[in-house]
C-alpha positions as a printed Julia matrix, in Angstrom:
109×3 Matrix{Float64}:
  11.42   11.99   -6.5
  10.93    9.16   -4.07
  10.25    4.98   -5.32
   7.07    4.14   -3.36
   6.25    0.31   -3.23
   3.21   -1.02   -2.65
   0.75   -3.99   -2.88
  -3.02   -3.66   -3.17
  -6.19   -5.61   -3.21
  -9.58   -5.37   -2.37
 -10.31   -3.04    1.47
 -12.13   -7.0     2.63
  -9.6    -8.85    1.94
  -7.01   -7.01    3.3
  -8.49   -5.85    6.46
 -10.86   -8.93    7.09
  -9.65  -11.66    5.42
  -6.09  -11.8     6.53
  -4.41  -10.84   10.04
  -2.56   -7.94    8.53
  -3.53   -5.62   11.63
  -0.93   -8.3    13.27
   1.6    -7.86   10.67
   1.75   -4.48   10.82
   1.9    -4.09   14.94
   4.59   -6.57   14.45
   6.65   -4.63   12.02
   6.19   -1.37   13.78
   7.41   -3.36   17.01
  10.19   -4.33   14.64
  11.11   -0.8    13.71
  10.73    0.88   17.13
  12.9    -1.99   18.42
  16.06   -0.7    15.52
  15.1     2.99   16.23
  13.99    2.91   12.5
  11.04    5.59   11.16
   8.41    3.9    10.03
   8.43    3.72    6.07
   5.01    1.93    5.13
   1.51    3.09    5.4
  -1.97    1.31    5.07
  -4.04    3.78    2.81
  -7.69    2.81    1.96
  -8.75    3.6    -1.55
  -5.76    5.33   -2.85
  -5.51    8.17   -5.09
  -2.38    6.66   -7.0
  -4.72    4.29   -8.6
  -6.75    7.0   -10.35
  -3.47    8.21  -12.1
  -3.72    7.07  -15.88
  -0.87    4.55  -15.9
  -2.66    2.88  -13.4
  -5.67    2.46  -15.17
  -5.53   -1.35  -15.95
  -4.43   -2.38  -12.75
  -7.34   -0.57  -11.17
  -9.65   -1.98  -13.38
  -8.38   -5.52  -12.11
  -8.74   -4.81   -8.38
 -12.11   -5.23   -6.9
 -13.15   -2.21   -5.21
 -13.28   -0.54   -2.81
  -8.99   -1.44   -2.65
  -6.33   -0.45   -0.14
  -2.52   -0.5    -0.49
  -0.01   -0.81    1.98
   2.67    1.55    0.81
   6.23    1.78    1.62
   9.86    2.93    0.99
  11.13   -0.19    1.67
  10.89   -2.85   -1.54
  11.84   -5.98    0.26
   8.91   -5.27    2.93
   6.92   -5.21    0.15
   8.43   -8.19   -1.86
   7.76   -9.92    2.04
   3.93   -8.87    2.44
   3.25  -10.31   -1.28
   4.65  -13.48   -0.59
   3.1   -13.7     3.3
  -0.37  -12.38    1.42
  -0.67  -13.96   -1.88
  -3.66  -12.27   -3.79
  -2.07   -8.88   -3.67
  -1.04   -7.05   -6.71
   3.15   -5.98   -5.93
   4.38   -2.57   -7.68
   5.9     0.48   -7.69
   5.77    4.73   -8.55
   7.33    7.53   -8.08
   6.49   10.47   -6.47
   5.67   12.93   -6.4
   5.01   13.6   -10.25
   2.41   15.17  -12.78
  -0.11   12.23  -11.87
   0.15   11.65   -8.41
   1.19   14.22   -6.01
   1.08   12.83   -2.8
   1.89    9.07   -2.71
  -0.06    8.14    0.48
  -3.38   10.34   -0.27
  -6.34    8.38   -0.07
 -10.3     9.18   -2.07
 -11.92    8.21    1.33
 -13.94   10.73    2.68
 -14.19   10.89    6.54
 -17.63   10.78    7.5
């Protein structure tokens, strides 16, 4: 079982409301530049919320939510500080509830 990391807020204020398309080229820049894989992923609407420990925190976030996800807890200690009005936490997975950390509920039109 893998620790995933994550923070999560609404899709708008994530993708329109703060730069984070800039954050993200710059960490991938960052990455590619150590010859490290890349260990976070920007997931809209995530399934991990609909697993039942996850319940109140869901019901908290205004929706429709996305979560940057990662391996990597101090990226994700970084982005809540450099973001604010994120919600910061953590699963592992796979497990019973949530078998496939980065799966999103958005349906591809």
């Amino acid at each position: 079982m893998t620790t995933y990391y994550y923070v999560l807020a609404s899709q708008r204020f994530l993708l329109e409301e703060e730069p984070l398309d800039e954050v993200l080229r710059e960490r991938k820049r960052h990455y590619e530049d150590k010859n490290q894989e890349i260990d976070f992923w920007l997931v809209k609407q995530p399934a991990f919320i609909e697993a039942p420990e996850f319940a109140e925190i869901k019901a908290k976030c205004p929706q429709p939510c996305a979560a940057i996800i990662s391996e990597n807890a101090d990226f994700i200690t970084w982005l809540k500080l450099r973001l604010e009005y994120v919600v910061k936490g953590e699963f592992q997975a796979p497990s019973s509830s949530i078998s496939d950390p980065k799966a999103s509920l958005e349906t591809v039109s």
